[in-house]
N, C-alpha and C positions, 0 to 999 in steps of 0.2 A: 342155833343147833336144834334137833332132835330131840325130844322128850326122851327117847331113849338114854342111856347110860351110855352105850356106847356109840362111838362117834362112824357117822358115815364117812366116805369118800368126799362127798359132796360139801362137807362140815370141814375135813381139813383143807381142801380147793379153797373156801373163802378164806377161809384164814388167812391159809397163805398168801392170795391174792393181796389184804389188808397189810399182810407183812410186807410184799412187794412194793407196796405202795408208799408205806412207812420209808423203808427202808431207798428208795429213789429219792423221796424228800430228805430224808439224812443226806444224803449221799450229795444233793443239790445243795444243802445246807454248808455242808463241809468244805467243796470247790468254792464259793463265792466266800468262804472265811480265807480258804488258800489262797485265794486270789487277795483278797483284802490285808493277808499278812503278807505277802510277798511283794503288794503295792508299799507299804508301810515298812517293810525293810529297804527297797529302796529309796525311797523320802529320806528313812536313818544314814544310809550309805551317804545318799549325796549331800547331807546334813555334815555328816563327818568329812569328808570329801574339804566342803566347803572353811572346817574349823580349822583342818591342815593348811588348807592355803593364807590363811588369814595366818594362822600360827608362825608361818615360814615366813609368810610377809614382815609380819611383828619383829622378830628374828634377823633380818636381814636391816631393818630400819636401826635396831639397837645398837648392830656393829657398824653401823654407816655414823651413826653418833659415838660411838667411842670412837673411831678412826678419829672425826672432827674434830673430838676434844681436845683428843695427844695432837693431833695439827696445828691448832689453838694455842695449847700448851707451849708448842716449839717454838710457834711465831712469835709469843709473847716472850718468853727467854730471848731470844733475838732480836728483837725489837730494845727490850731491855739493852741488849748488850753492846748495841751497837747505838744508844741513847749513850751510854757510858764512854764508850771509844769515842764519839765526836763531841764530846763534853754540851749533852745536851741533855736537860732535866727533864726525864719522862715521869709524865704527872698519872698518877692511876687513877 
């Protein structure tokens, strides 16, 4: 600036010019964060995405073993009972 006190025309131009400048580097700074969070939301999504399907999988494998068991279960009653009906000693 001007030794003077008061500021030229020419004194607020640069300024601003410097503001401009500041202020496009913000502006670059803040897209490539947008960008970087919204890369990294979906990583999260498809992260979650991924714990659901595994989850559901989990899920379906549990009741495919309880089905088994009661099947199991029955056969063995059965087995049993009809060891008993033909007078034959089922050994456990």
């Amino acid at each position: 600036m001007s030794t003077d006190t008061a500021a030229t025309r020419k004194d607020i131009d640069d300024v601003l010019n410097v503001l401009d400048v500041m202020m496009i580097r913000i502006d670059e700074l803040f897209s490539k964060i947008e960008g970087s969070v919204a890369e990294t939301q979906k990583k999260v999504q498809s992260i979650l995405n991924q714990l659901d399907h595994i989850e559901k999988r989990l899920e379906i494998s549990e009741d495919e073993r309880l089905v088994m068991a009661h099947q199991l279960t029955q056969l063995h009653d059965w087995v049993e009972r009809a060891a008993a009906r033909i007078d034959v000693k089922f050994a456990r």
